[in-house]
C-alpha positions as CSV (number, residue, x, y, z in Angstrom):
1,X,-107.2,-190.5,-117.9
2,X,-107.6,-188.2,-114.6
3,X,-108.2,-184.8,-115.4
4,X,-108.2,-182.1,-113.2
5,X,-111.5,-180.8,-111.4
6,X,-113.0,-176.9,-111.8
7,X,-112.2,-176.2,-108.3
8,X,-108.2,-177.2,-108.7
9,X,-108.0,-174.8,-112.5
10,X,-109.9,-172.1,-110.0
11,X,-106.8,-173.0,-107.3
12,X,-104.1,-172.4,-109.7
13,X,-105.4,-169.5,-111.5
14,X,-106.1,-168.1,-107.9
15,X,-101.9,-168.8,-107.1
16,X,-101.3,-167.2,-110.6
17,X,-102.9,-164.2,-109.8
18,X,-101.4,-163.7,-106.8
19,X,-98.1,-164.4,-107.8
20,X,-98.7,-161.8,-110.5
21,X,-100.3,-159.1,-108.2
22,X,-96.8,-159.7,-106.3
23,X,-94.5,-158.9,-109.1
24,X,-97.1,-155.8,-110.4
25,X,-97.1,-154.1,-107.3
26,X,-93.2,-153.9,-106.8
27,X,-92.7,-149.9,-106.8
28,X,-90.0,-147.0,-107.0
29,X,-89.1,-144.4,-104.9
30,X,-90.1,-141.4,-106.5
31,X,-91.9,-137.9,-106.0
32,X,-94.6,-138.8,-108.0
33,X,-94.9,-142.3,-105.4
34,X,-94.9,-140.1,-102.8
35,X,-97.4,-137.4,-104.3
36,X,-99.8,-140.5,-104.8
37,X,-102.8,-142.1,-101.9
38,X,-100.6,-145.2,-102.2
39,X,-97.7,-143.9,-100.0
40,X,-99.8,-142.5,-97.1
41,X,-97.4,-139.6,-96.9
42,X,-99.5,-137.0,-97.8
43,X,-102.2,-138.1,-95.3
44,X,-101.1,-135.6,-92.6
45,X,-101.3,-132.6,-95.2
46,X,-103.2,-129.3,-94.6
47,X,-105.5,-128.7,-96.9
48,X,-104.4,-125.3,-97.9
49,X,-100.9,-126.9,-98.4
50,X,-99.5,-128.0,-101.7
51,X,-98.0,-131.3,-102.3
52,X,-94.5,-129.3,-103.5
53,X,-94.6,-127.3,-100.1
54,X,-95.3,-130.6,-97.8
55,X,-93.0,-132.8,-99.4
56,X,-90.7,-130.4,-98.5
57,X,-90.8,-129.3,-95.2
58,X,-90.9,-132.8,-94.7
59,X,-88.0,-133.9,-91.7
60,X,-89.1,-137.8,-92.1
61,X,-90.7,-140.1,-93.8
62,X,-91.7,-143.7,-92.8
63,X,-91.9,-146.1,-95.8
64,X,-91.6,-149.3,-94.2
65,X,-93.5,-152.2,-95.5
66,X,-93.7,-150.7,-99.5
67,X,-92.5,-153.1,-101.1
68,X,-90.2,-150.7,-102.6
69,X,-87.9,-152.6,-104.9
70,X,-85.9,-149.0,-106.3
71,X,-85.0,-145.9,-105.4
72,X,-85.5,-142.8,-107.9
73,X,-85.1,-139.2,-107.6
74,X,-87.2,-137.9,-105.0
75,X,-84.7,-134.6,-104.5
76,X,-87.7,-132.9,-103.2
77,X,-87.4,-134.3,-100.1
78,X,-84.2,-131.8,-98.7
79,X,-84.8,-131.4,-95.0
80,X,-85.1,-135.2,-94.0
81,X,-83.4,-136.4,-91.2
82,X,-85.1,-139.2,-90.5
83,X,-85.6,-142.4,-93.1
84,X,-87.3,-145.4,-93.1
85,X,-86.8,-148.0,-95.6
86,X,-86.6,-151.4,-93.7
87,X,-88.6,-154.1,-94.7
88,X,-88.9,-153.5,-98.6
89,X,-87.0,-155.5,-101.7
90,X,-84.0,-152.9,-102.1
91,X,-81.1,-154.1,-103.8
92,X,-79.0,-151.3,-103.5
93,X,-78.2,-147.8,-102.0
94,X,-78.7,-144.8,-104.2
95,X,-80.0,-141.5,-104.9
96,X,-79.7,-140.1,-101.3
97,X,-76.9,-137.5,-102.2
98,X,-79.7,-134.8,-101.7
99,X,-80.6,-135.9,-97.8
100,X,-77.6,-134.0,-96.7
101,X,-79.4,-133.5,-93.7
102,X,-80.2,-137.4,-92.8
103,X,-79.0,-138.7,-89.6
104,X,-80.8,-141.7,-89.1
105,X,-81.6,-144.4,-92.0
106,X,-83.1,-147.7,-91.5
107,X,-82.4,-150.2,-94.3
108,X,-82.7,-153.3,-92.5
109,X,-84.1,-156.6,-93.7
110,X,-83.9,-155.6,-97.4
111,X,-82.2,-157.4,-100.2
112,X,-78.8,-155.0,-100.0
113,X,-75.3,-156.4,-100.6
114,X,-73.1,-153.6,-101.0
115,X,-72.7,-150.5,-98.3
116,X,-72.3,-147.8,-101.3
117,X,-73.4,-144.0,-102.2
118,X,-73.1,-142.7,-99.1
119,X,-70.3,-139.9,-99.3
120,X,-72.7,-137.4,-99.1
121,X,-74.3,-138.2,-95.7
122,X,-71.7,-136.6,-93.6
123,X,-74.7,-136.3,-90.9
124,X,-75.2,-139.5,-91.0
125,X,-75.5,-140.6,-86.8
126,X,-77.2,-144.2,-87.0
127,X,-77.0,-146.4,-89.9
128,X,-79.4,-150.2,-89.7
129,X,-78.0,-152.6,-91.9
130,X,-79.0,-155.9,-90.1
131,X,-80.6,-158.4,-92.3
132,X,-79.2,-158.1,-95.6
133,X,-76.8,-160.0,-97.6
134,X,-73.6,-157.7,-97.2
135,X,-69.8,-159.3,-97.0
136,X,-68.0,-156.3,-96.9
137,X,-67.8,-153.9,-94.2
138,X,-66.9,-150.8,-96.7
139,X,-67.9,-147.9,-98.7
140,X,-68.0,-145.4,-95.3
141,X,-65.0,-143.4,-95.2
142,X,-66.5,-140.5,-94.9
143,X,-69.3,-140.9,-92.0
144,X,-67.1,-139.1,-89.8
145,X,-70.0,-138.6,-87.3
146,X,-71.2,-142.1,-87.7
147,X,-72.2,-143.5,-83.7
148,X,-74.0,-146.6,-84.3
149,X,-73.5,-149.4,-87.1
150,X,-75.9,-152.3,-87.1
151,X,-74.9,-154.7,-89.3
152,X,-76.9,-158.0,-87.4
153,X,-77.3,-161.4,-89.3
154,X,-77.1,-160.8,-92.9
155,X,-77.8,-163.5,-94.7
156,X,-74.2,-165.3,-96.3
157,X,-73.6,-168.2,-97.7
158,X,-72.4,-171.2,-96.2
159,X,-69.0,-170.8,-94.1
160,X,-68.8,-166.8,-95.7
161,X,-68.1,-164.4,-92.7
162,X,-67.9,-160.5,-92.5
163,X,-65.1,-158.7,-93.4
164,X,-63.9,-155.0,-92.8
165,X,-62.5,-152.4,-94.9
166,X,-59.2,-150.9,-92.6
167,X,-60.1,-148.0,-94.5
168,X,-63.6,-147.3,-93.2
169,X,-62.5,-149.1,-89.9
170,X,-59.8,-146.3,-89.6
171,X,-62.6,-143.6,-90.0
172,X,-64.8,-145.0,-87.3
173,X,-61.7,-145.4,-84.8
174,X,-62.4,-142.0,-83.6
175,X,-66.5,-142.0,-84.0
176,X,-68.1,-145.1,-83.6
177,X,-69.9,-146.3,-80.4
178,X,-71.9,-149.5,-81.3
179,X,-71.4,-152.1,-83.2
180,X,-73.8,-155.0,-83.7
181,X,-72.9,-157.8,-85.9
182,X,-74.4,-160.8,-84.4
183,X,-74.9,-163.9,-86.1
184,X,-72.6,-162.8,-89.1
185,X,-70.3,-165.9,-88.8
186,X,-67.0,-164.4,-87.1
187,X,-64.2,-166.3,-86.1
188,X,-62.6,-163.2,-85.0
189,X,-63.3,-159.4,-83.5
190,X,-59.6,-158.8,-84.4
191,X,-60.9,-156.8,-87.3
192,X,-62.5,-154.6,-85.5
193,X,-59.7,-153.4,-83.1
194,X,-59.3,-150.0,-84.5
195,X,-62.4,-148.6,-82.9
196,X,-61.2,-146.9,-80.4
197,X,-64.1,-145.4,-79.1
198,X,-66.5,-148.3,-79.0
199,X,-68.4,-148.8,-76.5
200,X,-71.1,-151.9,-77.3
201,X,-70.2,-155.0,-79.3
202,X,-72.6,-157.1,-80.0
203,X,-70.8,-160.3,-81.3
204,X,-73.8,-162.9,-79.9
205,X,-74.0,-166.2,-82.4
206,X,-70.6,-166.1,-83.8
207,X,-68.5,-169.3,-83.8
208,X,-65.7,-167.8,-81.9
209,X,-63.6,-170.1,-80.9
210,X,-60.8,-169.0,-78.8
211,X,-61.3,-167.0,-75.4
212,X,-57.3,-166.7,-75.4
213,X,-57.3,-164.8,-78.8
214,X,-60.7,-162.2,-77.4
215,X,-58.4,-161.3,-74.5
216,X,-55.2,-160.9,-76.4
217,X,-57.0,-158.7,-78.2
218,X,-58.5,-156.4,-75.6
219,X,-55.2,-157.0,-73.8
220,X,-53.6,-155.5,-76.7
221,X,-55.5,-152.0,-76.2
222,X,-58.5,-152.2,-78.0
223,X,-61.5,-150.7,-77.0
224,X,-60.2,-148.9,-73.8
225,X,-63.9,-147.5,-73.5
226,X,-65.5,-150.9,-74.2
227,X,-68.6,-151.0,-72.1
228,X,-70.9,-153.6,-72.7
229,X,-69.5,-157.1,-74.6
230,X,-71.7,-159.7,-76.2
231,X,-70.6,-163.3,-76.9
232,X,-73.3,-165.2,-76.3
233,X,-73.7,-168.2,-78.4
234,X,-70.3,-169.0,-79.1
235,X,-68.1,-171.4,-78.3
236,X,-65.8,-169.5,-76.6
237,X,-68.5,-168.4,-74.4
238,X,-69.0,-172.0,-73.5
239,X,-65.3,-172.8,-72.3
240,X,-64.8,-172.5,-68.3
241,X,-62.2,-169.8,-68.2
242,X,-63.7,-167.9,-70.5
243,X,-65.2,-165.2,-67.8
244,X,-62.0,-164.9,-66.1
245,X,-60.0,-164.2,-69.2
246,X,-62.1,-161.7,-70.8
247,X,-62.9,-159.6,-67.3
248,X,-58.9,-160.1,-66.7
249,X,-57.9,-158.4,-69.3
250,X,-61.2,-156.1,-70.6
251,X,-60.5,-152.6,-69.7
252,X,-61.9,-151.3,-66.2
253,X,-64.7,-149.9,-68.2
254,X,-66.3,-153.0,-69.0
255,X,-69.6,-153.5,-67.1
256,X,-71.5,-155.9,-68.6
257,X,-70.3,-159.3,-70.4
258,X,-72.8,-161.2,-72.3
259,X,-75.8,-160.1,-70.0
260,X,-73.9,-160.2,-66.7
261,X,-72.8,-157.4,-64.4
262,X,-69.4,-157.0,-63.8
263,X,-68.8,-156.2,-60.1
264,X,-65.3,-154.1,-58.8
265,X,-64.6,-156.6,-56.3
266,X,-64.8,-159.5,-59.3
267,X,-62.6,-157.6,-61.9
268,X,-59.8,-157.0,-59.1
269,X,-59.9,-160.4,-58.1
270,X,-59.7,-161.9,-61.9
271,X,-57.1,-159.3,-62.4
272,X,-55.3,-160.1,-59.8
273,X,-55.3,-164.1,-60.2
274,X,-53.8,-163.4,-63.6
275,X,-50.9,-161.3,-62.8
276,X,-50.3,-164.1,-60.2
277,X,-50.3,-166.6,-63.0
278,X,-48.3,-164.9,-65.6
279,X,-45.5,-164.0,-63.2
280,X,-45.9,-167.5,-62.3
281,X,-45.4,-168.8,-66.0
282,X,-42.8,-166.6,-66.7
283,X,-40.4,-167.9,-63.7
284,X,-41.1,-171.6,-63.8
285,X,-38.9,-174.2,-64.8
286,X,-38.8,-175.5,-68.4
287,X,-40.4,-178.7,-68.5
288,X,-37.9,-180.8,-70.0
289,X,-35.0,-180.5,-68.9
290,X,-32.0,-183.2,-68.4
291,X,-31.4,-184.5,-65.0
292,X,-27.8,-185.9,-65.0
293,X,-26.4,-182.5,-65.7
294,X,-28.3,-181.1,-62.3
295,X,-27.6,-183.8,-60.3
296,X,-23.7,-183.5,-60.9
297,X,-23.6,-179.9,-60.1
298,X,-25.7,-180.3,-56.5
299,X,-23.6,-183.6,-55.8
300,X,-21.2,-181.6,-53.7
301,X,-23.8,-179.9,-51.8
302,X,-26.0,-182.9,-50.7
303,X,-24.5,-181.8,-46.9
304,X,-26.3,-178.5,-47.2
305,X,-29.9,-179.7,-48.7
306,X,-31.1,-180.0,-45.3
307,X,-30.8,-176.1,-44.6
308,X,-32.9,-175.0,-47.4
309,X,-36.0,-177.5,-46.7
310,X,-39.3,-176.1,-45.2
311,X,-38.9,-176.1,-41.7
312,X,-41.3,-179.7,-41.2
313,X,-39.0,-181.7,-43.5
314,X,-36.1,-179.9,-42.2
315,X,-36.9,-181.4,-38.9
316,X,-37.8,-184.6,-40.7
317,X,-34.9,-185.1,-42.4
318,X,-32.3,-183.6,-39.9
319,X,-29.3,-182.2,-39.9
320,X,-28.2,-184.2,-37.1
321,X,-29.1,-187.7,-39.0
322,X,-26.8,-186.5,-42.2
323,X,-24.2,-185.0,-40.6
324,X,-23.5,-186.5,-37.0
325,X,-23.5,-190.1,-39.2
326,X,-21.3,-188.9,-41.2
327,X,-19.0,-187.8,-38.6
328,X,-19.3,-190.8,-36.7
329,X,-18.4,-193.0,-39.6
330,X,-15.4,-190.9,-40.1
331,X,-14.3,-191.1,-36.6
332,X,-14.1,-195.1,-36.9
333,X,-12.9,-195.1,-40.0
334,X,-15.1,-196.5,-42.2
335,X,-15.7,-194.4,-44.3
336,X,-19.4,-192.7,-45.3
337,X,-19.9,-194.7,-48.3
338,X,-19.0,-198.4,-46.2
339,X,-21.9,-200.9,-47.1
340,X,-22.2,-204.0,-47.6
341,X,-24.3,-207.6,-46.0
342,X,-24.8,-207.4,-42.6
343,X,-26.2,-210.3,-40.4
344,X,-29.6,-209.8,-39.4
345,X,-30.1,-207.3,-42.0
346,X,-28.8,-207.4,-45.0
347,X,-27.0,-204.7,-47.5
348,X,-27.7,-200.9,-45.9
349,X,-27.3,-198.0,-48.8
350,X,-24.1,-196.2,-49.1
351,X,-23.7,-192.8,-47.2
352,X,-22.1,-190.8,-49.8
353,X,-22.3,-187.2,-47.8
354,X,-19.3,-184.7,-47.7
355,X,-18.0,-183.6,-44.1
356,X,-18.6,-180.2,-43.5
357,X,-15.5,-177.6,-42.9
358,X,-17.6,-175.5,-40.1
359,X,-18.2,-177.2,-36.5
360,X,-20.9,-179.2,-36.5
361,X,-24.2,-177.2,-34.7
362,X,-26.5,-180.0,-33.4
363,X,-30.1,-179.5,-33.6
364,X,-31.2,-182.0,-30.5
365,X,-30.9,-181.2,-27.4
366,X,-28.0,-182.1,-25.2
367,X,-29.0,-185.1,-23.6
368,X,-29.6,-186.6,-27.1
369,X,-26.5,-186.5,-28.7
370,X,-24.3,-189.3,-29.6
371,X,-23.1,-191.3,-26.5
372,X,-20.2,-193.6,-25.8
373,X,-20.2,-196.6,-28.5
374,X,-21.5,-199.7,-27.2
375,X,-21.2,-203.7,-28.6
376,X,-23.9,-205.0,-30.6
377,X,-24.8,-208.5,-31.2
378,X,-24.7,-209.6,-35.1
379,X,-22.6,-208.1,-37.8
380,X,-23.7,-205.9,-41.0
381,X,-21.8,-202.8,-41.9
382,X,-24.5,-199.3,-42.6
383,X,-27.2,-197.6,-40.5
384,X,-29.4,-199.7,-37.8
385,X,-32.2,-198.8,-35.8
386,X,-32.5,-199.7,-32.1
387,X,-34.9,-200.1,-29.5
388,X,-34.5,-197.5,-27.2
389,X,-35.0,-194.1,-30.3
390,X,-31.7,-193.8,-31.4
391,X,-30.0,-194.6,-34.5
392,X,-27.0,-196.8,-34.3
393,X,-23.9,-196.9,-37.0
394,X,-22.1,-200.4,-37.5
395,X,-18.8,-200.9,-38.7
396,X,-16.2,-201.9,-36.5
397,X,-15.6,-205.1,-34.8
398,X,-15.9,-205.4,-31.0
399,X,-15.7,-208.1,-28.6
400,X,-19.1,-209.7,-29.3
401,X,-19.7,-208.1,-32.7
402,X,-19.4,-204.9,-34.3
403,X,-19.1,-201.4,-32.0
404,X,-22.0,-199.0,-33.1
405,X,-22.1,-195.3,-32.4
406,X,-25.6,-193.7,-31.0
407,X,-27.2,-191.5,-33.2
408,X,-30.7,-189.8,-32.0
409,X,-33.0,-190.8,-34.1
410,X,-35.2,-188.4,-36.0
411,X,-38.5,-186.8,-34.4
412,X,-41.3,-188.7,-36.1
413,X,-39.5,-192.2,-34.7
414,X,-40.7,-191.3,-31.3
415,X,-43.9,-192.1,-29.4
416,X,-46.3,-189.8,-28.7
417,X,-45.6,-187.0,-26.6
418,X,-48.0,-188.2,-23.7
419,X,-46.0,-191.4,-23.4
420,X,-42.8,-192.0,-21.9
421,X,-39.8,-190.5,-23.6
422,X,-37.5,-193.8,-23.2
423,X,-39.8,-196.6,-23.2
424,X,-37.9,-199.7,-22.3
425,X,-35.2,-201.5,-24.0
426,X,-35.6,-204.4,-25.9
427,X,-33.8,-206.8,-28.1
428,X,-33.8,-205.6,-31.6
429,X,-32.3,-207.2,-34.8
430,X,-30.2,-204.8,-36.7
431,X,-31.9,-203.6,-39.6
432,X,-30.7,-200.9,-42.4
433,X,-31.9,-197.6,-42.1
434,X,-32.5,-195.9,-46.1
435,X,-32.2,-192.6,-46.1
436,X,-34.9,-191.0,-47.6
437,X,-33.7,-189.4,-51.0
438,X,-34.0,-185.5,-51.4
């Protein structure tokens, strides 16, 4: 049988005691605390001066680092203004209705789950919170003068977030000017909108997820003084367009976004991008939409296409090709939708386009309009291209084959503009032209 040596009994008495000393020197908040060596308080005290008379012209007191696990009545303290508390074992706000003068109390990285007891603090100007264990922004309607609320990683468990009351949110509208709650595991800042005089959020390690839903927000009008914003950390701060929407639609106010400057020149650009793109979204065509319907109702105006194209393609896709073969189709009378097998060619696609009412206004120059029909070898009603840049129309017989009218053929058919403008003639087998389809 093992048993233990002297020097492990002297390790664990050693841990005992310590653990002891830790629970024994757990203290309370109290006059008699502060009256005592142990609190240092009294350690800038004249010597003619009573404890009664120091404790009471006292304006602040820094008990940081006391292991303070309780407050008690210390009503001797009147005139404080200043209070520090952080760093201790408090589990709760109380006794403080007699600092009526207090404007700035640190409670940070206590044990604190409830914001309570402070109805009596109407001075109250800066209030540290951060490192707690509180789910519930609450319990401040009436800070009225309240300017900074830091409320920074409190300690919730797994998947919990922070809350806030829309009571003591509709008290701060009109007061508050920073807000810190990083790290409290926010989805949203939407409960926070109602502070309309904010001026710093400090939202860094919250698993935001949306960039869309920050800027409908701010686009919304909430904080029209917002100054300084502070995502960092989440994962809407990760996405690409996530500057772009939140300058967009920040107020002009906003300066600084998650540690960056925001420059003039920047925020009218961004703003001006997004008008561009929701004027742009609000006038486009729906996505699906059913194309027999459309192509029935511009069927009559195929003639007329040609007119409303961008100039290149207009050029492209002349007026003179649809037209003038149209017309000269007519005027043998064969129709504009004639096609069929054609030797040397085969089938050519049916031109289905409507004669217009108006004289027809060539485009080409003179000495490219149609000329006097001429015989073609080979057969094949439709269009054909020939040699020499012009577009030929087959359909009626002749006495070696069918009679063709010219047709100048578009601009991009011809050479380049350094060569000659008729090359030569040559022998060419008819071949169906295909319209390009608009």
């Amino acid at each position: 049988m093992n048993l233990p040596s002297p020097w492990q009994h002297t390790a664990c008495f050693t841990s005992v005691q310590s653990v002891s000393r830790e629970v024994t020197t757990m203290v309370k908040l109290t006059t008699s605390y502060l009256s005592s060596k142990s609190s240092g308080v009294l350690a800038k005290k004249n010597k003619d001066q009573t404890n009664y008379d120091f404790l009471r012209k006292k304006t602040q007191l820094m008990l940081h680092d006391q292991k303070i696990d309780d407050i008690g009545d210390f009503s001797i303290c009147r005139n404080l203004t200043i209070l520090y508390l952080h760093n201790n074992c408090l589990t709760e706000i109380k006794y403080l209705d007699h600092a009526i003068n207090l404007t700035h109390l640190y409670l940070q990285n206590n044990k604190i789950s409830k914001i309570e007891n402070l109805e009596k603090l109407k001075n109250l100007c800066k209030l540290y919170l951060g490192f707690n264990e509180i789910s519930v922004v609450e319990g401040l309607e009436a800070q009225e003068n309240l300017e900074e609320l830091h409320l920074e990683k409190q300690r919730l468990a797994e998947g919990e977030e922070l809350h806030f009351d829309p009571r003591s949110m509709d008290t701060l509208a009109g007061c508050l000017r920073v807000l810190d709650v990083s790290g409290d595991g926010l989805r949203t800042l939407a409960g926070a909108k109602r502070l309309r005089a904010l001026e710093r959020l400090r939202a860094a390690g919250n698993p935001l997820q949306a960039s869309e839903a920050l800027a409908a927000t701010m686009d919304a009008g909430a904080w029209p003084c917002l100054r300084e914003l502070d995502v960092r950390g989440s994962p809407a701060s990760r996405e690409r367009r996530h500057r772009r929407l939140v300058v967009a639609a920040a107020p002009v106010s906003l300066h600084m976004l998650d540690g960056r400057e925001v420059a003039e020149v920047q925020r009218n650009f961004l703003r001006g991008m997004q008008s561009c793109h929701r004027r742009a979204s609000e006038t486009a065509l729906p996505t699906a939409v059913d194309p027999e319907p459309l192509l029935h109702a511009l069927a009559p105006e195929v003639g007329e296409m040609a007119l409303r194209l961008p100039p290149a393609v207009r050029r492209a896709v002349s007026r003179t090709l649809l037209e003038e073969t149209a017309a000269a189709a007519s005027a043998f009378g064969f129709g504009a939708g004639a096609g069929g097998g054609g030797g040397g060619g085969g089938g050519a696609s049916s031109l289905a386009l409507p004669l217009p009412s108006a004289p027809l206004h060539p485009t080409f120059p003179a000495w490219r309009q149609p000329q006097t029909p001429l015989v073609m070898e080979g057969g094949g009603d439709g269009v054909c291209g020939l040699g020499d840049g012009s577009v030929g129309v087959v359909g009626l017989p002749g006495p070696k084959g069918r009679v063709r009218a010219k047709v100048p053929r578009p601009f991009w058919r011809h050479r380049a503009a350094t060569g000659p403008r008729n090359p030569p003639s040559r022998t060419s087998s008819t071949c169906p032209l295909r319209l390009p389809e608009l």
